[in-house]
ChimeraX commands (.cxc) that place a marker at each C-alpha (Angstrom):
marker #1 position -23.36,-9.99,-6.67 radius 0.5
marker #1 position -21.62,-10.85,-3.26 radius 0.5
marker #1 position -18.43,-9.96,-3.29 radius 0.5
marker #1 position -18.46,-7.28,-6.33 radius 0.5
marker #1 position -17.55,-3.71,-6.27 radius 0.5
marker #1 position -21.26,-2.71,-6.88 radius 0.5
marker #1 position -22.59,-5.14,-4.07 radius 0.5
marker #1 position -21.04,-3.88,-1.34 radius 0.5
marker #1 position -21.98,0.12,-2.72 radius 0.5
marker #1 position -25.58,-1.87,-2.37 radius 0.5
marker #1 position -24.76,-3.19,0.90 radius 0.5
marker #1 position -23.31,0.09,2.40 radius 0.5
marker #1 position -26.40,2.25,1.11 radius 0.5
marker #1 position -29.02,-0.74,2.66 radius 0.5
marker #1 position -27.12,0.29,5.95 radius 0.5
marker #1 position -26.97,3.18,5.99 radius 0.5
marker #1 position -30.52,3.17,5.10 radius 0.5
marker #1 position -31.34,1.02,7.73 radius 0.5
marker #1 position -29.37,2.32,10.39 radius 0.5
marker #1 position -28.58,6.16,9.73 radius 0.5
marker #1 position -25.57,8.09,7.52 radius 0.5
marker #1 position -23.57,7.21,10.65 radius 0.5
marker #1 position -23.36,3.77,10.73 radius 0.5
marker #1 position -20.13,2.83,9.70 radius 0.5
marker #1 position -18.28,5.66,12.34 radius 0.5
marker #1 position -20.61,4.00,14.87 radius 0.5
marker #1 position -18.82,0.25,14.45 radius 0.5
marker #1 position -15.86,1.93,13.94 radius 0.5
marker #1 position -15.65,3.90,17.00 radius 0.5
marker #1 position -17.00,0.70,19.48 radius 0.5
marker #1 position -14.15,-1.41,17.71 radius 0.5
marker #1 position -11.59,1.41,19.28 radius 0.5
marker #1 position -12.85,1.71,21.95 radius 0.5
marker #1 position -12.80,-2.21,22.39 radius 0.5
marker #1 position -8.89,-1.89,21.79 radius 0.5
marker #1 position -6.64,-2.46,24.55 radius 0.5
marker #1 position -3.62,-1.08,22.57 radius 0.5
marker #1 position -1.90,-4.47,22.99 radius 0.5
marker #1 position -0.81,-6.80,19.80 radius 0.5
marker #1 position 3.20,-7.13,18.59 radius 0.5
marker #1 position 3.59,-3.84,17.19 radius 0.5
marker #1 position 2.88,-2.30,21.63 radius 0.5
marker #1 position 5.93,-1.71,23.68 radius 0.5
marker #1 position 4.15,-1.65,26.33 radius 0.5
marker #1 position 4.95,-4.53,29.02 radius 0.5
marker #1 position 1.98,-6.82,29.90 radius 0.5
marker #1 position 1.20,-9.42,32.38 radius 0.5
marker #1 position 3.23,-12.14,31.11 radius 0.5
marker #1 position 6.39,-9.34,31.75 radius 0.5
marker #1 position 7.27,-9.07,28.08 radius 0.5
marker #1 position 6.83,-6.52,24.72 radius 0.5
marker #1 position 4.87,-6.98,21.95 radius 0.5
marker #1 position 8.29,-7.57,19.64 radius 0.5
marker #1 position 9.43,-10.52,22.23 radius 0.5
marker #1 position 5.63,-11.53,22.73 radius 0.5
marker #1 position 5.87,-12.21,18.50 radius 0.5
marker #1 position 9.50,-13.57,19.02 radius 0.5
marker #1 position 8.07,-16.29,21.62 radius 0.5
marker #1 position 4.81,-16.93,19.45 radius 0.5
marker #1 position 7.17,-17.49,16.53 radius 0.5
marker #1 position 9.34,-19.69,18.29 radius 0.5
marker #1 position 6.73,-21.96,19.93 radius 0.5
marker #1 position 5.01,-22.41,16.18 radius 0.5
marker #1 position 8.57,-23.04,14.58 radius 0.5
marker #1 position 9.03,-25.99,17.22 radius 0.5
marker #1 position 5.69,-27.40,16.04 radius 0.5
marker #1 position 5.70,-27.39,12.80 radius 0.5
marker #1 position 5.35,-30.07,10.16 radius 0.5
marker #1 position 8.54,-28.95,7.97 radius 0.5
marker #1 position 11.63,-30.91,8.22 radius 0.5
marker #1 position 14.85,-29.89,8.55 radius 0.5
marker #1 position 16.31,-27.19,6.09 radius 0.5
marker #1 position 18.46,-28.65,3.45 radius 0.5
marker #1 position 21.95,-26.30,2.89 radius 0.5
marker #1 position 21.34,-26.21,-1.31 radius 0.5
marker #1 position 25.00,-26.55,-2.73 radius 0.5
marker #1 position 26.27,-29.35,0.23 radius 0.5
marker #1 position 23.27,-30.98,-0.63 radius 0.5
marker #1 position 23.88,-31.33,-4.23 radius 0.5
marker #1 position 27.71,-31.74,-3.61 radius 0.5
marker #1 position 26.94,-35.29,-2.50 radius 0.5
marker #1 position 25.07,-35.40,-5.91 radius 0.5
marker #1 position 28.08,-34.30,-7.84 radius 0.5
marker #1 position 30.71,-36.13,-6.16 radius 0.5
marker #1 position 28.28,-39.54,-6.94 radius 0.5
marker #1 position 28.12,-38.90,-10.24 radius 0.5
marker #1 position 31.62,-37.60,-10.96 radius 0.5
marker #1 position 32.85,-41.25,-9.11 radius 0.5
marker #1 position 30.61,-42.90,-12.12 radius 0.5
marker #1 position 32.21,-40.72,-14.62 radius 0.5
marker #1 position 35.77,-42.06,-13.60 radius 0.5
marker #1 position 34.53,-45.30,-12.84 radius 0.5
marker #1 position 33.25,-45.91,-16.43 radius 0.5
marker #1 position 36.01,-44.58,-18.15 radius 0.5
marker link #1:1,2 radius 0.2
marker link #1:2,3 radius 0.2
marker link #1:3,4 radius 0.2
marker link #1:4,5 radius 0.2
marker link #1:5,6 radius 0.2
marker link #1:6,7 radius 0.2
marker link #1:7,8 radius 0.2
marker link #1:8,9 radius 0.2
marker link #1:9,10 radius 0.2
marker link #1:10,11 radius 0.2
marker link #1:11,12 radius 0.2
marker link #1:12,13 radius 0.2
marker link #1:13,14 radius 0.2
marker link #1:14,15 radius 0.2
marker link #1:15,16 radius 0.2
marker link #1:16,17 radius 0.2
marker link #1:17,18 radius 0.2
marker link #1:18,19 radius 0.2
marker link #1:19,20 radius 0.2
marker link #1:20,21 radius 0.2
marker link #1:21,22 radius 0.2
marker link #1:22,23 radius 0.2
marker link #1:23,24 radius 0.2
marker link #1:24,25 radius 0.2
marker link #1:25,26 radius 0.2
marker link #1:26,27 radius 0.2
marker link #1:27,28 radius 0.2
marker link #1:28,29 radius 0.2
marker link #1:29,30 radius 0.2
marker link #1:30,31 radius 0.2
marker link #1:31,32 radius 0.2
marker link #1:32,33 radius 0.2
marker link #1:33,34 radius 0.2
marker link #1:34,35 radius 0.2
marker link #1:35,36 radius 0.2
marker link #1:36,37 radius 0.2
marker link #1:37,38 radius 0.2
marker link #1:38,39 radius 0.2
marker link #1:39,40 radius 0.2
marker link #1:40,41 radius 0.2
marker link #1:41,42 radius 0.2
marker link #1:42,43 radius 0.2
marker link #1:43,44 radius 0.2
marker link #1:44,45 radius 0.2
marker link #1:45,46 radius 0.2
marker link #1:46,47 radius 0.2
marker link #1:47,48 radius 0.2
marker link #1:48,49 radius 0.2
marker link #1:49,50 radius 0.2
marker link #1:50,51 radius 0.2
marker link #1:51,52 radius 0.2
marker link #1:52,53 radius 0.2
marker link #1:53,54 radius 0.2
marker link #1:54,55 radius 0.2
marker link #1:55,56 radius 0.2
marker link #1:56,57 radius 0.2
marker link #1:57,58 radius 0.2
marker link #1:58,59 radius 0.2
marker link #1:59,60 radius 0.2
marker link #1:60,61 radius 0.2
marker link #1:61,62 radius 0.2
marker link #1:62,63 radius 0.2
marker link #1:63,64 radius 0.2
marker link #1:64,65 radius 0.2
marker link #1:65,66 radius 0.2
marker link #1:66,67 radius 0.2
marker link #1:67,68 radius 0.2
marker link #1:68,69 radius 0.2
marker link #1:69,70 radius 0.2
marker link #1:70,71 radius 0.2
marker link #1:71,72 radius 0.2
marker link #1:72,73 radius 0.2
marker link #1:73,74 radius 0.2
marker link #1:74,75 radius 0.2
marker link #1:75,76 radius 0.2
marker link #1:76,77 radius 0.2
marker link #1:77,78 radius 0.2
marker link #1:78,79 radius 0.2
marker link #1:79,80 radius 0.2
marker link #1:80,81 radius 0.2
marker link #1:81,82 radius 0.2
marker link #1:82,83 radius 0.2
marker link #1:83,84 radius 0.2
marker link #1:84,85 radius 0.2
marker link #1:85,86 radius 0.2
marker link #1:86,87 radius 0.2
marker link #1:87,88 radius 0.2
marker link #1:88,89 radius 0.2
marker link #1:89,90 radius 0.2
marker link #1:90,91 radius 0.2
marker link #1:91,92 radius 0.2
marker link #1:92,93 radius 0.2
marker link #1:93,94 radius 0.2
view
């Protein structure tokens, strides 16, 4: 029943069982209170002197150097070269 509708009702009455009626505002509150406000949506500065948006811009910039994709192909030049070949074997043949 993992995973179902009814197993987590089952779950959240076993915890609330367990651990009182306030158990899930409990875990909620520790995991804001945890938060440091930060992440790519903050505008705040941080130590590394930029936003969140320019944080996300860098991020996104170092992964798109990495990555495993080649180059990105411009569709219709790419097929132009396609056309052109077989419009040469048209006129060749006939």
């Amino acid at each position: 029943m993992a995973g179902t509708t009814e197993g987590g009702r089952k779950a959240a009455a076993t915890n609330k069982a367990k651990y009182g009626c306030g158990f899930y505002a409990h875990i909620g509150s520790i995991g804001g209170k945890k938060s440091q406000g930060g992440g790519f949506a903050s505008n705040k500065v941080g130590k590394d002197g930029l936003t969140g948006a320019e944080r996300a811009r860098e991020a996104g910039r170092k992964g798109g150097l990495i990555s495993r994709r080649g180059p990105a192909h411009k569709p219709y030049e790419h097929r132009l070269g396609q056309i052109r070949t077989a419009g040469a074997m048209v006129e060749a043949s006939a």
